[in-house]
Structures are given as structure tokens and as C-alpha cells.
KEKE-634444 format. One record per residue: x, z, y of N, C-alpha, C, O in turn. Coordinates in steps of 0.1 Angstrom, whole numbers, plus 5000, padded with zeros to 4 digits. Layout:
BEGIN
XZYXZYXZYXZY ...
END
This chain:
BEGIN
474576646290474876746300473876736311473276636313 473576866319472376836325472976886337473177006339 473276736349474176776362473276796376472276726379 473776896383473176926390474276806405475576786403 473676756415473776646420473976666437473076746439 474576646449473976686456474576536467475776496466 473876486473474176356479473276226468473476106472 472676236459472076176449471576036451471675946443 470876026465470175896468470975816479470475716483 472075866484472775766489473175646483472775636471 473975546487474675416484475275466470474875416459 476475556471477375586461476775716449477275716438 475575806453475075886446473975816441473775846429 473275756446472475686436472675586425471775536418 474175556423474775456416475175586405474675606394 475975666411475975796401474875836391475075846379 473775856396472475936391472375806382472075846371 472575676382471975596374472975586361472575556350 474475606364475475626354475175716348475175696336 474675876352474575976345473675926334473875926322 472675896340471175846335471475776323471175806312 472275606329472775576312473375586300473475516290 473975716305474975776298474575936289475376026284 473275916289472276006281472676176290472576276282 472976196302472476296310471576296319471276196325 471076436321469976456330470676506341471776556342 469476466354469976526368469576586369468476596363 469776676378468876776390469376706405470576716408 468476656414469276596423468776676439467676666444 469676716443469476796455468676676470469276576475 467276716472466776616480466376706492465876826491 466676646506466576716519464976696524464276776528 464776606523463276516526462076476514462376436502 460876476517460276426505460476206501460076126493 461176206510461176056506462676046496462775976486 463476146502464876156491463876226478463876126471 463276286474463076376465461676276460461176296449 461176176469460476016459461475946452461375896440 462875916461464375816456464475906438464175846428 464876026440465376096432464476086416464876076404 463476086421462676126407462175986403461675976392 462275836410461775706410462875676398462875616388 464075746405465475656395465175806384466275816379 464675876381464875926366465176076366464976146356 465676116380466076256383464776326385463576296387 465876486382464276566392465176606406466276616409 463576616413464176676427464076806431462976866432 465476876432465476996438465377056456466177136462 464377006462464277046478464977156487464777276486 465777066496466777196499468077086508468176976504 468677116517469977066523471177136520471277226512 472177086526473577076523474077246528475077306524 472677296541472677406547472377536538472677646542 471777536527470777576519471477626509471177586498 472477716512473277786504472277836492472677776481 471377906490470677996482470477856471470777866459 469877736477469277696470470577586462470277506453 471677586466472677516462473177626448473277606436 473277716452473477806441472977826430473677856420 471077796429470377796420470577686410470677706398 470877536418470777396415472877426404473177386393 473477476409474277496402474477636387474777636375 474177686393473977806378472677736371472377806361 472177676372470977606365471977486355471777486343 472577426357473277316353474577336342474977436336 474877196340475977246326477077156331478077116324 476777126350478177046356477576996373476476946376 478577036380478176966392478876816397479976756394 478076796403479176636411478376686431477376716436 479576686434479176706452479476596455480576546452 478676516463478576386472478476386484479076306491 477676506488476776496499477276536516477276656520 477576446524478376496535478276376547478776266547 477276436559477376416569477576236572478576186567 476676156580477376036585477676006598478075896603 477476146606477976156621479276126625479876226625 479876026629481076016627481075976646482175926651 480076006654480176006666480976076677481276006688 481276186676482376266686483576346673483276336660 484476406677485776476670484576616664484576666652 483576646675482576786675482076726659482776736649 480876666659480276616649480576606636479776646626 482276546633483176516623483376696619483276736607 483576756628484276876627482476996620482377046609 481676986631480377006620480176966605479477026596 480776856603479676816590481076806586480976696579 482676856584483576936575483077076572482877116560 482677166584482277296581481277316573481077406565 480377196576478577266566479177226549478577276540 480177146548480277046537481477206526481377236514 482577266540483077376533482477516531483077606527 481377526532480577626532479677586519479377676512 479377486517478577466504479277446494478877496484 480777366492481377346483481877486480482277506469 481977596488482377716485481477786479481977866470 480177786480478877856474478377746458477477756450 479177686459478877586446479877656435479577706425 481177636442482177686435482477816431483477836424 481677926435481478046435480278076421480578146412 479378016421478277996413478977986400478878066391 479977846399480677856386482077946382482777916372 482178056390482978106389483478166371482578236365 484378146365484578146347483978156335484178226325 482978006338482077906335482877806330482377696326 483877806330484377676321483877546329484577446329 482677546333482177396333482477336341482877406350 482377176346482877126356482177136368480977166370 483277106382482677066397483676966398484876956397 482676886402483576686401482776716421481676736427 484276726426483876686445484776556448485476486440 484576536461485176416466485976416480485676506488 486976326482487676316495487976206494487776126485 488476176505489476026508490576006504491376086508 491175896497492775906494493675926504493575846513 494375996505495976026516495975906512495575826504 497075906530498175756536499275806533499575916537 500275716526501375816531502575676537503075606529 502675666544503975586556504775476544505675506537 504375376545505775276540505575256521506275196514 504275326518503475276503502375346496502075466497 501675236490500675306486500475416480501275456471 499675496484499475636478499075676468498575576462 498975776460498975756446498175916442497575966451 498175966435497476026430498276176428497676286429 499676156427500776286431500376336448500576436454 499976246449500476286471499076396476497876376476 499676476479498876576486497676516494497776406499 496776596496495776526509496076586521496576706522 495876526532496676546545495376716550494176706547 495776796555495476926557495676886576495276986582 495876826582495276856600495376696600495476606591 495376686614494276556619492776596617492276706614 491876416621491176436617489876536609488976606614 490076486595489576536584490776606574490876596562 491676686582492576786576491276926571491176986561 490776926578489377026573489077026562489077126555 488576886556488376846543489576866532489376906520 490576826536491776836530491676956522491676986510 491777036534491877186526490977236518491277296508 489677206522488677276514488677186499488077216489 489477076498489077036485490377086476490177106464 491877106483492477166476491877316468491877336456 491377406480490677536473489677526461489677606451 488777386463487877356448488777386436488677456427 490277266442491377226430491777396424491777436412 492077486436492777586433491077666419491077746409 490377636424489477736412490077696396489677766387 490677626394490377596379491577746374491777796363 492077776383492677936377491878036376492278146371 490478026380489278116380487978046377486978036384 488477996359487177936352486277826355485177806350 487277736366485777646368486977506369488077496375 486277426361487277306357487377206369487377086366 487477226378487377156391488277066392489477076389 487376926398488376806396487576716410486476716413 488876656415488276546428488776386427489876336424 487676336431487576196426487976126444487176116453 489276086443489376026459488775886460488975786454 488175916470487375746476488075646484488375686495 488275566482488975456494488175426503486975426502 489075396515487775376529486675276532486075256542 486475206520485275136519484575166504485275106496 483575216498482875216484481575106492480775126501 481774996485480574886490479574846478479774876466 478574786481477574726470476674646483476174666495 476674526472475974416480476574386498475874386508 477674376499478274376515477974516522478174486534 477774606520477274716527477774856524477474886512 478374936531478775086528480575086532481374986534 480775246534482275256539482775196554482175176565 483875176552484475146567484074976570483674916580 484274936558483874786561482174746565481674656572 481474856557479774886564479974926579479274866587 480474986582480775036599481674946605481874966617 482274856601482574756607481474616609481674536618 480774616603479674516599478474596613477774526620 478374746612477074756620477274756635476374756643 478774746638479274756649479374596657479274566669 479774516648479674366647478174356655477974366667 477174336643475574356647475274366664474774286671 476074536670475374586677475574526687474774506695 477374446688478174426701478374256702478974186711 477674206689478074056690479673986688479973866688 480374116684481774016679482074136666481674256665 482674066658483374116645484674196650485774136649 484574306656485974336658487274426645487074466634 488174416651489074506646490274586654490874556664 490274686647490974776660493274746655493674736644 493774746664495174696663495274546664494774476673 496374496652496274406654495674306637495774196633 494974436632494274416619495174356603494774296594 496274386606497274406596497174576583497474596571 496674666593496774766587495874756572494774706573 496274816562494874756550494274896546494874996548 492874886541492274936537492174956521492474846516 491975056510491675016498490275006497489375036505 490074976486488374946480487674966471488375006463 486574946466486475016451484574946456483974956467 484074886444482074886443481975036440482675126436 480775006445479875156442479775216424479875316418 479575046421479475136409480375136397479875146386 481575116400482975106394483075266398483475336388 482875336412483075476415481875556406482175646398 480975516407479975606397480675626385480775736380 481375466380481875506368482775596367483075626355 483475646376484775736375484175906375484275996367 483675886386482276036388481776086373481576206370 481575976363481075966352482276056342482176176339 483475966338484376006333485076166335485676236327 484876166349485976306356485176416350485476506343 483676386358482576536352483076566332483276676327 483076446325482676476310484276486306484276506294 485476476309487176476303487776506315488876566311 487776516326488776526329489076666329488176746326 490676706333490876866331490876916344490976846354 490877066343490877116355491977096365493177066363 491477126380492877106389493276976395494076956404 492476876387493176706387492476656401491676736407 492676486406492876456413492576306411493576246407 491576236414491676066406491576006419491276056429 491975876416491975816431490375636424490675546417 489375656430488375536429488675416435487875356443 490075366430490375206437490575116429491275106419 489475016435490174896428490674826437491774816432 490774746448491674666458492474776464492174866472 493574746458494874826467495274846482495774946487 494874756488494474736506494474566509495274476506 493074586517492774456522493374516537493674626541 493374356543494274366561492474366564491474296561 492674476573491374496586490874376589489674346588 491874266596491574146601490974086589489874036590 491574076576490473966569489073986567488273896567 488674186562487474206565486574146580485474096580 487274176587486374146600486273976602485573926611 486973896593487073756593486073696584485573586585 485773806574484373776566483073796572482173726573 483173946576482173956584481673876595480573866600 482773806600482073756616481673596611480873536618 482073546599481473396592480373446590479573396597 479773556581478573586575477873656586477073736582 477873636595476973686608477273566616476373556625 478473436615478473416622478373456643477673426653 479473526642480173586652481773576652482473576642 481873566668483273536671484373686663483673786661 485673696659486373766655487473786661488473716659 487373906674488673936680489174106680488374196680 490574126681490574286683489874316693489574236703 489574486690488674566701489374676707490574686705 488774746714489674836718489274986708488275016702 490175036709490775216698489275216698488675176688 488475246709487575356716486175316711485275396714 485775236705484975136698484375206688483275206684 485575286683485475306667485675466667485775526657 485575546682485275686686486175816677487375846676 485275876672486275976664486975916651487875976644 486475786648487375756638488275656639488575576630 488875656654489375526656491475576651492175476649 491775646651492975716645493175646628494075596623 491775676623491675686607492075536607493175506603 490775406614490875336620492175226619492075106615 493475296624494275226628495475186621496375106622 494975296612495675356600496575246590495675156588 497675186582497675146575497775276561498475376561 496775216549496475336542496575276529495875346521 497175186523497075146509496775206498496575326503 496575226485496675336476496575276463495975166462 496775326454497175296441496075416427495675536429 495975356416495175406412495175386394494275386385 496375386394497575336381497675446372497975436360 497375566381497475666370496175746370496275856365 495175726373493675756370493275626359492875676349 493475456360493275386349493975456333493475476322 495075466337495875546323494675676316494275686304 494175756331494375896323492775916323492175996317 492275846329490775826322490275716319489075716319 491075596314490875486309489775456316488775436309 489775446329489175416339489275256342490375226345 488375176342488175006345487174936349486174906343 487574876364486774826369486374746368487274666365 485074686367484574526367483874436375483574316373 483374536386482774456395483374356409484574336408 482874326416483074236424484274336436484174456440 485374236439486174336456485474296461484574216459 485774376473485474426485485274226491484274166492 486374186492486174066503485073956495484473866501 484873956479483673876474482573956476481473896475 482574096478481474116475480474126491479174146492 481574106501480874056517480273936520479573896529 480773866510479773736511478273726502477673636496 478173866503476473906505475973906515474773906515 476673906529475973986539474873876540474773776534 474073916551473273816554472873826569472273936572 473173726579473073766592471773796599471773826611 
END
């Protein structure tokens, strides 16, 4: 299959492009810069030049293709404005992607975060939350879901709030850069609340499976640790930097300090079943004793 890519050379899309890769497909990988569009073509892809803004050229990179995977979205996570920008550029392209394959049969593999839902882990039935935050996203990935009644087998692969490789990436990566900047390992509450988790490239592998089986409309959730407690991440991190480990205040953690505070567990019991989905790499808390101070 020859997939058209867009987020390609990040942490989690470059683990993608390398699964496609071993798995006898070709990319086309959407590159904003000429050093993304050196990443792209070093690991095996070609590079298609062009941003997330670049409707015309998202359109080509998809009707050119025999499947998409969307990655690609914003790491501004500095004011409510910012978060709220880089949902809108991210609904505007997933719209012009999905438009392109309109009853084409073929796939669009997008992504979101798993729903919280109050008192257990979340699962793969449970709706994604539509206000708050990233209720923005919410919606726009239900509408991907709603195309598969108009020819396009659209399917979303939910992420847990950390996808890591080598100690680095997700919420537990922004807990770690925040550590760095301020000199203590914080955590916001009282670090009970848990996170789920998933390697980078345990998620490639799923990205893999959803684009080539899964059916239209569906919903997978990329976990492998069901929820770590906040506090024990930030207990790893501040041994491996060697920094003190105390709560912080909300305000630390800015527009995402809500998501933040969250307890969010999630379950992933029925994505192993239904794409015989299996992980093998390292959790989340062995795989922070990479970091290196």
C-alpha cells in the first residue's frame, strides 16, 4: 500500500514510517521544512513539501495514495488560544483529507486521546469528550468516524497521555522538560491521579494494523500501562536528573493543567482482541530509566 503520512518525522510518526517501511509499504511523508523532508527521505520515505496549513497540497498527498495515517498536530500547548489554534488548523486539514477520499473505499487512520470517564478505566465503547479543553478535537474526529457512511473507511487510533521511547515524549516528556527548566520534578495534585502509556513503537504497531484491517467507523485505544500515579512518574524522573520531587502548583502546567489533574486510566482489551494487537516493548516507568541528567 502506498501511504500518504502527515506528522512523519516526529517521535511517534517516525516509528510509524519505519513500521510501514518494514512491512513492505511505501510512504509519501508530508515535510514542512527541508530538514523534516532530509528526516523523511533518510528513513526510506519520500518527501512531500507543504504544512498542516497547505490544504491544496494535503489533498494531492491524499488522492495520490492507497491510505492515509494523520499524525500531525501542533506542540503549543502554552495558552487555552494556542491549544484552540492548533485544534482548528488540525480540523481544517483532517476535513480536506477526508474529503479527498470521499467513496474511495480506502483508509484514513487519525488520532486522539483516550476519554476519562469518572470511577474506571475507559475503554474503547466510551465516547470522546466533545467541550473542555480538547472537546474541539473530540468532535472533529467523530466526523472522520461519521465518513465511513460516505466511502472512506475511517478509523482512530486513541493515544494515552504519554507515547514514550528512550525516556522522552507525551505528558511524562513535559513533565521531564519542566523538571530541567525549574529544578524540581513536580507533579500537579496530590499525584495519585494515573496516566495510561503505550512505547512509541508498540503505537506504530497499531497505526500499522488499523490502516491495513481495521473496519470503518472504529476506534482503537494504543495502551499498554493502564495508569501509572503522576507521583511515581515524577519519582523517576527526579532520581534520573537527580532533583528534589514535590507537588506544584495547577498553573505550572498552563493550559494543560485541567487535563493534568485528571485521573484518566484506560483499558485496551478490546483493540488486543480485535486487531490482535501486542505489545512488547518496555512501560513507561522502565523505560524512564533512560533518562539521562
Amino acid at each position: 500500500m502506498h501511504v500518504f503520512i502527515t506528522g512523519g518525522t516526529g517521535l511517534i510518526g517516525s516509528a510509524v514510517v519505519a513500521e510501514l517501511l518494514g512491512h513492505g509499504h511505501t510512504v509519501l511523508a508530508l515535510a514542512r521544512s527541508d530538514a523534516s523532508a532530509r528526516a523523511a527521505e533518510a528513513a526510506g520515505a519520500t518527501a512531500l513539501r507543504g504544512s498542516l496549513t497547505d490544504l491544496d497540497v494535503l489533498r494531492a498527498g491524499a488522492e495520490a495514495a492507497d491510505g492515509v495515517i494523520h499524525l500531525a498536530f501542533s506542540n503549543d500547548f502554552s495558552s487555552p488560544e494556542a491549544l484552540a489554534r492548533a485544534i482548528a488548523e488540525e480540523t481544517a486539514a483532517l476535513t480536506a483529507l477526508g474529503e479527498s477520499l470521499l467513496g474511495s473505499g480506502r483508509p484514513l487512520v487519525t488520532v486522539s486521546g483516550t476519554p476519562w470517564v469518572p470511577g474506571r478505566p475507559s475503554t474503547e465503547a466510551d465516547p470522546l469528550p466533545t467541550d473542555g479543553p480538547v472537546g474541539g478535537r473530540g468532535r472533529t474526529v467523530n466526523a472522520i468516524l461519521d465518513l465511513a457512511s460516505r466511502g472512506v473507511r475511517s478509523t482512530a487510533v486513541r493515544l494515552p497521555r504519554t507515547v514514550h521511547h528512550q525516556g522522552d515524549g507525551g505528558f511524562a516528556g513535559l513533565l521531564t522538560a519542566i523538571a530541567r527548566q525549574t529544578g524540581v520534578s513536580g507533579y500537579p495534585g496530590d499525584g495519585t491521579q494515573r496516566w495510561p502509556a503505550v512505547h512509541a513503537l508498540d503505537a506504530a504497531a497499531l497505526f500499522r494494523l488499523a490502516l491495513e484491517k481495521a473496519p470503518a467507523g472504529t476506534a482503537w485505544h494504543a495502551v499498554d500501562d493502564e495508569g501509572d500515579a503522576v507521583r511515581d512518574i515524577a519519582e523517576v524522573i527526579g532520581r534520573r536528573l537527580g532533583l528534589p520531587v514535590a507537588p506544584v502548583p495547577p498553573e505550572t502546567y498552563g493550559a494543560m493543567a485541567p487535563i493534568f489533574a485528571t485521573d484518566q486510566p484506560s483499558s485496551s482489551a478490546a483493540t488486543r482482541r480485535g486487531l490482535d494487537w501486542h505489545p512488547t516493548h518496555p512501560k513507561l516507568l522502565a523505560d524512564l530509566e533512560n533518562l539521562r541528567p
